[in-house]
C-alpha positions in Angstrom: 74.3 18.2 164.5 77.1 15.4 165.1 77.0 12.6 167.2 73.3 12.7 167.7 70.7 10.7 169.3 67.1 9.9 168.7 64.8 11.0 165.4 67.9 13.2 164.1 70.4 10.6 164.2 68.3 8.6 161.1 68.1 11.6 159.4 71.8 11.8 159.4 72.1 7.8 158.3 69.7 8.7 155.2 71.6 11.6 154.2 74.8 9.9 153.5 78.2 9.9 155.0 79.1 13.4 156.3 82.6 14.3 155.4 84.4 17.2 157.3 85.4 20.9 155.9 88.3 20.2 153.6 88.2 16.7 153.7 86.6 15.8 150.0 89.5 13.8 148.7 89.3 11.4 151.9 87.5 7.9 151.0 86.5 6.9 154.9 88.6 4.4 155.7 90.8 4.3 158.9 93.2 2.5 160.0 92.8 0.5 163.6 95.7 -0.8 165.4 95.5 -3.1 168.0 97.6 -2.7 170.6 98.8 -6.2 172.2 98.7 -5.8 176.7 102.1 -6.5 177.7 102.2 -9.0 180.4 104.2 -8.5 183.7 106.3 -11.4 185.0 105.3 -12.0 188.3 107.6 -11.5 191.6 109.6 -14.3 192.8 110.9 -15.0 196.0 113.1 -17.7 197.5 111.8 -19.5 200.4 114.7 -20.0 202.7 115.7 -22.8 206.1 117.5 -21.0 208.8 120.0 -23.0 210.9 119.1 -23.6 214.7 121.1 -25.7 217.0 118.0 -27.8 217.9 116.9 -29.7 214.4 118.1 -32.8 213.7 119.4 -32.4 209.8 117.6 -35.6 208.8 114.4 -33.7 209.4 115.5 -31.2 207.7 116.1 -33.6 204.7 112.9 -35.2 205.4 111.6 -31.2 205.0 113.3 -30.6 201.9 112.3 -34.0 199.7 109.0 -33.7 201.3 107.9 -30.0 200.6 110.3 -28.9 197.9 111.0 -32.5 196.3 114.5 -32.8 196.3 116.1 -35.5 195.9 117.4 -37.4 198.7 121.4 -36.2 197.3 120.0 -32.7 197.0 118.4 -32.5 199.8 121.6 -33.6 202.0 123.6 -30.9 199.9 120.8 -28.3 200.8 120.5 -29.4 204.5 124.7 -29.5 205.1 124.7 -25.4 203.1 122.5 -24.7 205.8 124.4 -26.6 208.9 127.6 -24.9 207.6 126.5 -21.2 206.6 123.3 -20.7 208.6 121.1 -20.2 205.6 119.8 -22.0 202.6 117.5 -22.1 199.5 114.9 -24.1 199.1 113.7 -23.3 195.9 112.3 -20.1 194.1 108.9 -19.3 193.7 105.7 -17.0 193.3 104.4 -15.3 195.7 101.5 -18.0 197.1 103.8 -20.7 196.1 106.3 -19.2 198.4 103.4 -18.5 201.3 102.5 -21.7 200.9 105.8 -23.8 201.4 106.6 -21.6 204.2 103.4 -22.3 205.8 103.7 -25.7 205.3 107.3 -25.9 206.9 106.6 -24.2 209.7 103.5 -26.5 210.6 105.2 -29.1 210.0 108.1 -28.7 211.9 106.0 -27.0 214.6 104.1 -30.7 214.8 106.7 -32.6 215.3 108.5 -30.3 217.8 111.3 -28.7 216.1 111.9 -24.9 216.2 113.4 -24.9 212.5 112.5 -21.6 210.5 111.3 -21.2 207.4 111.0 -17.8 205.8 110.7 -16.2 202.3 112.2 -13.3 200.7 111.8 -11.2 197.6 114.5 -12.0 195.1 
């Protein structure tokens, strides 16, 4: 009886190794393979400023060396894309990076009275 348990499975260790019908030239070796997991690359999503007529674009410079440390060159260049075409990118992230920066915006701006938006889409 294969695969066994209890007082018959010792009998089968002390009779030797069983070998299957037609399988006498066989020497009981096999081959294992081992497979390696393939990683997924996580999601990203850029995290995005919305224009508003309201925000005074040194805050919004202020925001952007503050929360996504730009410099203070990039962060005017950021802050004028956004004065100019309504939108801008912050930066690219992962998904709780993303959350995160947005959150942080958003109370931020919310503290000191400003009604700029912050929001993050999948890229």
């Amino acid at each position: 009886m294969l695969g066994s348990f209890g007082a018959d499975r010792s009998r089968d260790a002390a009779a030797g190794p069983r070998q299957a019908d037609g399988d006498d030239n066989r020497s009981g070796t096999a081959i294992i393979t081992k497979t390696k997991p393939r990683t997924k690359r996580p999601n990203l999503y850029r995290v995005l400023l919305l224009n508003d007529d309201y925000t005074p674009m040194e805050f919004v410079v202020l925001v952007l060396e503050r929360f996504f440390n730009k410099s203070r060159e990039d962060a005017t260049r950021v802050m004028l894309h956004v004065h100019q075409n309504g939108v801008g990118e912050c930066g690219v992230f992962t998904y709780e990076v993303a959350e995160t920066k947005v959150t942080q915006v958003m109370d931020f701006a919310r503290k000191h009275q400003h009604p700029l938006q912050c929001v993050m889409e999948k890229k």
